[in-house]
C-alpha positions as CSV (number, residue, x, y, z in Angstrom):
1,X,-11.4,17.8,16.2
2,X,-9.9,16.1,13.5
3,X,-8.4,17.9,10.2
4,X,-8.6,16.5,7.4
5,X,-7.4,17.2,4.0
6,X,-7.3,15.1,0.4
7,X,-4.6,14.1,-1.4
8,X,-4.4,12.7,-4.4
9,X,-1.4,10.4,-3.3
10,X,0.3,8.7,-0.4
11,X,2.5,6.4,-1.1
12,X,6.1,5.8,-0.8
13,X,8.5,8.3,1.0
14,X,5.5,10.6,1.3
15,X,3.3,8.6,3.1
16,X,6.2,7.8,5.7
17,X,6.1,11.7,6.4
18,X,3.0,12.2,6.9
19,X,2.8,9.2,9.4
20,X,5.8,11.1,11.2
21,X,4.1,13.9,11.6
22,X,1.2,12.3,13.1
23,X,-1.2,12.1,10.1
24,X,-3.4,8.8,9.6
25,X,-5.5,7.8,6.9
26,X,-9.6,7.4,6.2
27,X,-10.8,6.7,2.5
28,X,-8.7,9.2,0.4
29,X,-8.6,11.5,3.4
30,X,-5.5,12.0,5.7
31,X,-6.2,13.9,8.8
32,X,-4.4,15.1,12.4
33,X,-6.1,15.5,15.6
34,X,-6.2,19.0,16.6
35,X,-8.0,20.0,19.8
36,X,-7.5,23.4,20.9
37,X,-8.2,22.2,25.1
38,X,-6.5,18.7,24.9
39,X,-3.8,17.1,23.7
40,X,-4.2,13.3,24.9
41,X,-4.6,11.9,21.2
42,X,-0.6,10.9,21.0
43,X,0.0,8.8,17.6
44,X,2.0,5.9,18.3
45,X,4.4,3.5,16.7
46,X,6.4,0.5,16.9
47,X,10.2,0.5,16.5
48,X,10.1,-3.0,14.2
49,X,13.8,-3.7,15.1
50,X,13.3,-3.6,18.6
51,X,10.4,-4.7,19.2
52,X,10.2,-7.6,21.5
53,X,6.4,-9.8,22.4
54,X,5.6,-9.9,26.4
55,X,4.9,-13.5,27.4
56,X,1.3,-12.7,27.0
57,X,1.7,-11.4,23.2
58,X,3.7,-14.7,22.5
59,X,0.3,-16.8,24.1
60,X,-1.7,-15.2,22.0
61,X,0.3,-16.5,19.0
62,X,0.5,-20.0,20.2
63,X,-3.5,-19.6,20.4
64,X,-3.9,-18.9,16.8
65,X,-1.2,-21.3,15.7
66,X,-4.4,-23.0,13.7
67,X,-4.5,-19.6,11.6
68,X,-3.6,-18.7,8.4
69,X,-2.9,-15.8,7.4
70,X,-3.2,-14.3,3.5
71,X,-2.4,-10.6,2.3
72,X,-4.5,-9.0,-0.5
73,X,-6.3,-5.8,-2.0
74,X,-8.9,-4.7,0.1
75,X,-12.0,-5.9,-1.1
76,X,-15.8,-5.6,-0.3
77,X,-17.7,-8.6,-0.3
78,X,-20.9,-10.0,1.2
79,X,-18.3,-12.1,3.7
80,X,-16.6,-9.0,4.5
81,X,-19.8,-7.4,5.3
82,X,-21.2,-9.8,6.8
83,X,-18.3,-10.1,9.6
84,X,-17.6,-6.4,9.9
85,X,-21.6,-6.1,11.0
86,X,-21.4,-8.7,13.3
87,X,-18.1,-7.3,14.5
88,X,-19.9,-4.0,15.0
89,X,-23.2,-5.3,16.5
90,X,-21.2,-7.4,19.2
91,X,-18.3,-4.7,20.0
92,X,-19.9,-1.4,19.8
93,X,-23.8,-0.9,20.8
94,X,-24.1,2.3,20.2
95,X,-23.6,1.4,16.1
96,X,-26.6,1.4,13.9
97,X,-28.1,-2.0,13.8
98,X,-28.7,-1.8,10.0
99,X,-24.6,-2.3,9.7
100,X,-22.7,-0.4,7.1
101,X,-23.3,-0.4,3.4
102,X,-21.2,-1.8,0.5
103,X,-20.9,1.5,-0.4
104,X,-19.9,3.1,3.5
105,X,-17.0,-0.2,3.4
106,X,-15.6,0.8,0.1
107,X,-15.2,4.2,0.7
108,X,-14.0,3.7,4.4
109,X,-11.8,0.7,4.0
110,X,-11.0,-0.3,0.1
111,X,-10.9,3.1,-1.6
112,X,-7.2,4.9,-1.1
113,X,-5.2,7.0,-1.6
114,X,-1.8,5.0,-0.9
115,X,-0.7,1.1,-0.8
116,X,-3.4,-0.5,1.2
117,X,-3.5,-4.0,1.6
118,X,-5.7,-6.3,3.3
119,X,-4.8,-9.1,6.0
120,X,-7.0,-11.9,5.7
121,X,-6.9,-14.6,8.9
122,X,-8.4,-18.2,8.0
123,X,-9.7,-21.2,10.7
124,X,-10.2,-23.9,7.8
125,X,-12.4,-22.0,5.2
126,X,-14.1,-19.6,7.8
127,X,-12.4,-16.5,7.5
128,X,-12.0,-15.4,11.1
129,X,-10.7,-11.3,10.9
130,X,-9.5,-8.9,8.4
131,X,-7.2,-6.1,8.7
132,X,-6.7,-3.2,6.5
133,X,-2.6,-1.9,6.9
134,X,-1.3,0.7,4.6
135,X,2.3,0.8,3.6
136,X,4.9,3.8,2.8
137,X,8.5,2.6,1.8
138,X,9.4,2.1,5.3
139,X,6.4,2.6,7.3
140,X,3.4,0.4,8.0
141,X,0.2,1.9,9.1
142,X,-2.7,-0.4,11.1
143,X,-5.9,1.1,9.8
144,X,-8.7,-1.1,10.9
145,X,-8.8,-4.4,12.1
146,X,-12.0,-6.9,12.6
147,X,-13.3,-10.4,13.9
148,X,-15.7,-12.3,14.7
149,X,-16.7,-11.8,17.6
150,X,-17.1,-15.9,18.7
151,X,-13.8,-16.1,18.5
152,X,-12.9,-13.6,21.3
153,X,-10.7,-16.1,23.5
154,X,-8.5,-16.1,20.6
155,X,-7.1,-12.6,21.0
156,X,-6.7,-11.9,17.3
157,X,-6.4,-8.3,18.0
158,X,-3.3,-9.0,20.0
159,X,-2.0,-11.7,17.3
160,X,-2.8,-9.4,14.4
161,X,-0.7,-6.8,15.7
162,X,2.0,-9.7,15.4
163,X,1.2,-11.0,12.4
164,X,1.5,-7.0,10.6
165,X,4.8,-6.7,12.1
166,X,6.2,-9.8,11.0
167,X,4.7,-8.9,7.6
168,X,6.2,-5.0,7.7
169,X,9.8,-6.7,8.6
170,X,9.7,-8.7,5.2
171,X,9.0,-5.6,3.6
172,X,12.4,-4.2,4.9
173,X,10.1,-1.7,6.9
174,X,11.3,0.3,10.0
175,X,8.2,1.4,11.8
176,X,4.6,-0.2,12.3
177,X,2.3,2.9,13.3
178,X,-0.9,1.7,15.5
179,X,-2.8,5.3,15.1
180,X,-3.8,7.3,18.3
181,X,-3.1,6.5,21.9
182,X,-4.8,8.0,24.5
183,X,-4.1,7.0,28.5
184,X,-7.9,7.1,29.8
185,X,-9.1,5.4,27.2
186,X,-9.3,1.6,27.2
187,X,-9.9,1.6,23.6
188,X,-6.6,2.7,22.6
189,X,-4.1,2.4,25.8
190,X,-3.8,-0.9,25.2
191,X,-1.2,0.2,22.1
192,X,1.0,1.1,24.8
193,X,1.9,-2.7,25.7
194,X,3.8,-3.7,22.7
195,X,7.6,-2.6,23.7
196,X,9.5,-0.8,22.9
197,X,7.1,2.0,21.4
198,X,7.4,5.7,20.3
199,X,4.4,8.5,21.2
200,X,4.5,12.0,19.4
201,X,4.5,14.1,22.5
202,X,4.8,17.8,21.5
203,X,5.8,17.0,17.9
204,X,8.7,14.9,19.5
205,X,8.5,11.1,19.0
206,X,9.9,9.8,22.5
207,X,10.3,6.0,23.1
208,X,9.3,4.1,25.8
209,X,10.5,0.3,27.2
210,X,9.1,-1.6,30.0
211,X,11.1,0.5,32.3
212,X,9.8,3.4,31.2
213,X,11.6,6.1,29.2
């Protein structure tokens, strides 16, 4: 189970050591997985310097070579809403079909407790996805990321990931953190194919390239 703890500031220096030590953010809440019987949950991070797209990472960006991407505050508005619910609806049945609340987005995705800013990704005037990245001094941090669901041939979760490292390296940043991994589950092993990467394994970040360790 997760722990979690509130702080009453991230940012900077601080926030890059508590994404070193495995910590990620919700609301004003940082927490750590901590299962007594497993340890699959590995957090997992992107050396920006190295980091080098597979042929399949560079197809998705000629795909969305029509996009346009804008960084602000995180906002919540009736767009926002609307595209997060449909996000939800489409992706994940098990979610409540009333969608969240104004009031459930602020406190999940707008209110922090560090430098949050929000990706917005534009076809024309028909905003597309939004992501929600927080930044230490030189650390980025993928919090939440969502699209609409029509535009699923697109891969915008694979061209997001590009687009917030390209944004973190014009920051002068030196890691892009992408949360949890865990190897059974298709929902975050897919982390694992942007190269070269670091997992926390035993409180040891330890990289990994195509070849393997």
């Amino acid at each position: 189970m997760p722990l979690r703890y509130q702080v009453q500031g991230a940012q900077g220096a601080r926030l890059d050591a508590l994404l070193a030590a495995g910590d990620r953010r919700v609301g004003r809440m940082m927490y750590r997985t901590h299962c007594p019987d497993c340890s699959e949950c590995k957090a997992i991070r992107i050396p920006i310097d190295t980091f080098v797209p597979t042929r399949s990472q560079r197809r998705a960006a000629r795909k969305n070579a029509d996009v346009i991407v804008s960084w602000h505050e995180p906002q919540v508005t009736a767009q926002h809403l609307a595209l997060y619910n449909t996000h939800k609806r489409k992706r994940d049945l098990a979610r409540n079909e009333e969608g969240l609340t104004p009031a459930g987005y602020f406190n999940w995705l707008v209110n922090t407790c560090t430098d949050t800013r929000e990706a917005r990704y534009w076809v024309g005037d028909r905003l597309v996805a939004v992501g929600i990245v927080d930044f230490g001094m030189k650390s980025s941090s993928s919090v939440y990321f969502y699209f609409d669901p029509a535009e699923s041939k697109r891969s915008l979760g694979v061209f997001s990931v590009l687009k917030e490292l390209e944004y973190a390296a014009s920051l002068g940043c030196d890691w892009h953190y992408l949360g949890l991994y865990v190897a059974e589950c298709d929902a975050l092993n897919y982390k694992a194919q942007y190269f070269a990467h670091e997992r926390l394994i035993d409180g040891v970040w330890q990289g990994f390239t195509r070849e393997g360790r």
